[in-house]
N, C-alpha and C positions, 0 to 999 in steps of 0.2 A: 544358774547363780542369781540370775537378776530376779525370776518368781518366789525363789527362798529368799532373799534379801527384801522384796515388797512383803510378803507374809508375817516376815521378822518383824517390820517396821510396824503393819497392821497392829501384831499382837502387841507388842510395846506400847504402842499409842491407845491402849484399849478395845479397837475397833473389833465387831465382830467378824469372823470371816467362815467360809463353808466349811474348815476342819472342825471349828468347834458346833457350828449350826447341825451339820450331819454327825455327826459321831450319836451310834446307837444308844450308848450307855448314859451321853447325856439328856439324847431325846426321852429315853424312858424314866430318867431321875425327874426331868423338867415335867412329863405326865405325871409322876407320882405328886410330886409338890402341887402341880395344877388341881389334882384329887384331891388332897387334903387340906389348899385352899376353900374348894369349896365347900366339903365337909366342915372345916371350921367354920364359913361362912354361915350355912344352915345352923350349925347347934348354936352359934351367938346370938342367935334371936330367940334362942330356947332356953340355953342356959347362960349364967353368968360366967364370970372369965375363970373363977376358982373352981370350977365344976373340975371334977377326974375327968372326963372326956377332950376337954378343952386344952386341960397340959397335956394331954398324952399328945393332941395332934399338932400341937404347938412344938411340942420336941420332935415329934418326927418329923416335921415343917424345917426344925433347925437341924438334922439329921441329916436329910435329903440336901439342904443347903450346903450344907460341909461336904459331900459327898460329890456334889453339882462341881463346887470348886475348886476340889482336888482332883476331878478327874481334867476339868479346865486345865490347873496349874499341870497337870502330865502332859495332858496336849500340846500345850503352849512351851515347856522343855522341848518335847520332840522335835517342834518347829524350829527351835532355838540349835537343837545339837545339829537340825539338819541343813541350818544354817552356815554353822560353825563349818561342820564338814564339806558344805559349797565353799567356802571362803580357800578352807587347806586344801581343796582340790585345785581351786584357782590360783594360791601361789604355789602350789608343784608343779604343775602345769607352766606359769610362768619362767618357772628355775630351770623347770626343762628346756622352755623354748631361749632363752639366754645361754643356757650350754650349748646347746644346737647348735646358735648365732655365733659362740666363741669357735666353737668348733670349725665352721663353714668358714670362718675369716683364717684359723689358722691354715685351714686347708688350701685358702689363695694366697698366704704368705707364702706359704711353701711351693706352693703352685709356680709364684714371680722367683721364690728363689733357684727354682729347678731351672726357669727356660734364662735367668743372667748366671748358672752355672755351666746351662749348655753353650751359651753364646761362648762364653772363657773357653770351653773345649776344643768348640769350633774354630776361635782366633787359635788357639794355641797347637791347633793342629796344622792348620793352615803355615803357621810362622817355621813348624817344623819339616811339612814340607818341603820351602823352601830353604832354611839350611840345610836339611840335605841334597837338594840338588846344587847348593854353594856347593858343599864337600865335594860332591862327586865332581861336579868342574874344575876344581880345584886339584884334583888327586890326576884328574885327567890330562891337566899341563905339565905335571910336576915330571913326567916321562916325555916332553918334547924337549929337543935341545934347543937350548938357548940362542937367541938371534945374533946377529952380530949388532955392535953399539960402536958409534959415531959420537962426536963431537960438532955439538952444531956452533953453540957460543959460550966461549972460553967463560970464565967467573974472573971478573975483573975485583980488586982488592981497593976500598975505597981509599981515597984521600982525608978524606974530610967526611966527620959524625954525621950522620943523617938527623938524629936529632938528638939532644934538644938543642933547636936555634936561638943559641942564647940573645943575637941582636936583637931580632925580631921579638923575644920573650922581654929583654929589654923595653921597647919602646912601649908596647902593650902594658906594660907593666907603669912604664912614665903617664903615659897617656889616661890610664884609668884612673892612678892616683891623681892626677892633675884637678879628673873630671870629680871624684870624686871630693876631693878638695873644696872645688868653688863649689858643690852642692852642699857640703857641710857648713861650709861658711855662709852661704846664703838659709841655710834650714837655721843657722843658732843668731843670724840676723834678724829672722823671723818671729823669732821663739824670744828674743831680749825684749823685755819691756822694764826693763832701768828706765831711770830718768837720767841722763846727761846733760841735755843745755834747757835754756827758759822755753823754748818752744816744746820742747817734750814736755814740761807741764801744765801748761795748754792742752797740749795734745791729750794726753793721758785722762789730766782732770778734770780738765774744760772750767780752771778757775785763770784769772788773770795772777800774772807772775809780779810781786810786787818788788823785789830787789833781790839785789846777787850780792853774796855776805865773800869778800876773800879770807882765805886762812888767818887766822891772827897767833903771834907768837905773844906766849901767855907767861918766857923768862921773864922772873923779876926780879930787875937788876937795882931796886930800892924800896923802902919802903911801903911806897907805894901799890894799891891793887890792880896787876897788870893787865886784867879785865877790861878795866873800866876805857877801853881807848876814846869814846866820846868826850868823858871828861878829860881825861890827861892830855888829847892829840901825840901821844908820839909815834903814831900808827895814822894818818892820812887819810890811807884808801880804807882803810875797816871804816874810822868815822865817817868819811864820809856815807859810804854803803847803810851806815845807817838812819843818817841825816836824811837819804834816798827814800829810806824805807820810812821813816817818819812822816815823809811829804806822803807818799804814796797811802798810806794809811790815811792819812785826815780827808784826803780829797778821792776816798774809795768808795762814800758813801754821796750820793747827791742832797744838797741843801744845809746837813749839817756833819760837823768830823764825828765820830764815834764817841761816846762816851767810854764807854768801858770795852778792853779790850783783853780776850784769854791767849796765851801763847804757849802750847805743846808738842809734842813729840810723837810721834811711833815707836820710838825704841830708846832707854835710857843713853846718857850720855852723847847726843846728837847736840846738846849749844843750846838749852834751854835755859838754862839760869845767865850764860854769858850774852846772847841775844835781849833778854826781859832787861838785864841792866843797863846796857848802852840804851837800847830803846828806847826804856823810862827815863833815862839820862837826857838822850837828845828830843824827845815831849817834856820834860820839866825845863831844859834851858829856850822852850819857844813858847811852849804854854803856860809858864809857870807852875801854881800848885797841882802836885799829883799825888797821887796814892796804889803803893805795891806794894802787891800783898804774894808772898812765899806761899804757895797751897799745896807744896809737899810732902805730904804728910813722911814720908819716908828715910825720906835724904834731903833736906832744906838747908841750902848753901849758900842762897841770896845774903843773910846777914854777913857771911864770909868776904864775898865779893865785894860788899856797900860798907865794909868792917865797921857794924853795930852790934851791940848787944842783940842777943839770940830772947831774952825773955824782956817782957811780958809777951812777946810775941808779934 
């Protein structure tokens, strides 16, 4: 396969090689042309190229050439088919040796299944065996008379369930829950991070707490807006709380109080418009002129609270 395959390759790539160098028929076309080269040679110093002498050997010059190279182009097929038929030789050869391979493998599947089918015989003979030396044991008493029987310890009739011991399932039962209990309580003690007093937000935020605002009742039992407890005082501890929070604001900053001051929320409805108006209230009655400004774009309730006109804005 591999010296027909280099041959192939020879002829393909032009190269010459010993089938076409020996072959009879070309060696005697290649003498004929080498003759009638030189024939042509000789009369062209005699005669000119139009002479009859001259085309006759010029055509049989192109004769021989045609002849040269078609007996070439047959050589060079033969090499080719003998090619071809190394190649189909090498893959039947192949197909065979893979069926062989299939074959051999099935032959030791079958082979493992033959000796895990004899092992199953051999258990299964074995097991039979001894049931039937059970039987015959067994067939072998069934003709002895029976012994005499005795009473060693009488079967006493309980008092009282053996289980379930409901005390003891009781206390187990107390017990776990209890434990279980304070680990619940301590796991969502863990897990709360509310704020509940000033030190949790400290804690939390790590900013200073500036005042504690108590509830304020917002009935209004006159015309009056019963927001405003800074102004009116009928409310004490809110004013003050925020008198508190006034101080604490001006003296938040060192060297001078703050000039302007934002006041907002995390979640609607938390005291932002009622905190901004005491606020403002108790900074206009210590600092005099001030200026607030409503930036709600959504819901602006300040004018309600301060009962003013809502436009110009």
């Amino acid at each position: 396969m591999e010296e027909s395959e280099a041959r192939y390759r020879e002829v393909e790539a032009g190269r010459p090689i010993a089938d076409l160098m020996n072959n009879p028929l070309i060696q005697t076309l290649k003498a004929s042309e080498a003759k009638l080269l030189a024939d042509y040679s000789e009369l062209s110093k005699k005669f000119g190229e139009g002479h009859p002498r001259i085309i006759q050997i010029k055509q049989e010059m192109a004769a021989t050439r045609g002849k040269i190279e078609a007996e070439m182009g047959v050589v060079k097929q033969t090499i080719k088919n003998e090619y071809n038929m190394a190649r189909s030789q090498e893959g039947n050869l192949k197909k065979a040796l893979e069926e062989q391979k299939n074959v051999t493998q099935d032959q030791g599947d079958v082979g493992i299944q033959y000796r895990v089918l004899l092992r199953d015989v051999e258990t299964n003979r074995a097991l039979y065996e001894n049931m039937l030396k059970s039987l015959k044991a067994t067939m072998a008493t069934e003709n002895v008379p029976a012994t005499n029987i005795r009473l060693v310890y009488p079967a006493l009739i309980p008092e009282a369930p053996m289980y379930p011991r409901k005390f003891r399932t009781l206390l187990l039962a107390a017990g776990l829950g209890l434990f279980l209990g304070v680990i619940l309580a301590l796991a969502l003690e863990g897990l709360d991070t509310t704020i509940k007093t000033p030190e949790d937000v400290e804690s939390f935020l790590e900013i200073p707490n500036l005042a504690m605002i108590p509830h304020i009742e917002t009935s209004a039992d006159s015309g009056e807006s019963p927001e405003l407890v800074v102004l009116h005082g009928h409310q004490p501890l809110p004013a003050e709380a925020y008198r508190a929070l006034r101080t604490s604001i001006l003296f938040a900053s060192p060297g001078q109080a703050p000039r302007s001051l934002l006041v907002t929320s995390t979640m609607p409805m938390e005291g932002k418009t009622l905190t901004t108006a005491n606020l403002a209230t108790a900074m206009a009655k210590a600092e005099g002129d001030l200026l607030l400004i409503d930036a709600d774009m959504r819901r602006p309730t300040l004018h309600q609270v301060l009962q003013v006109p809502r436009e110009p804005g």
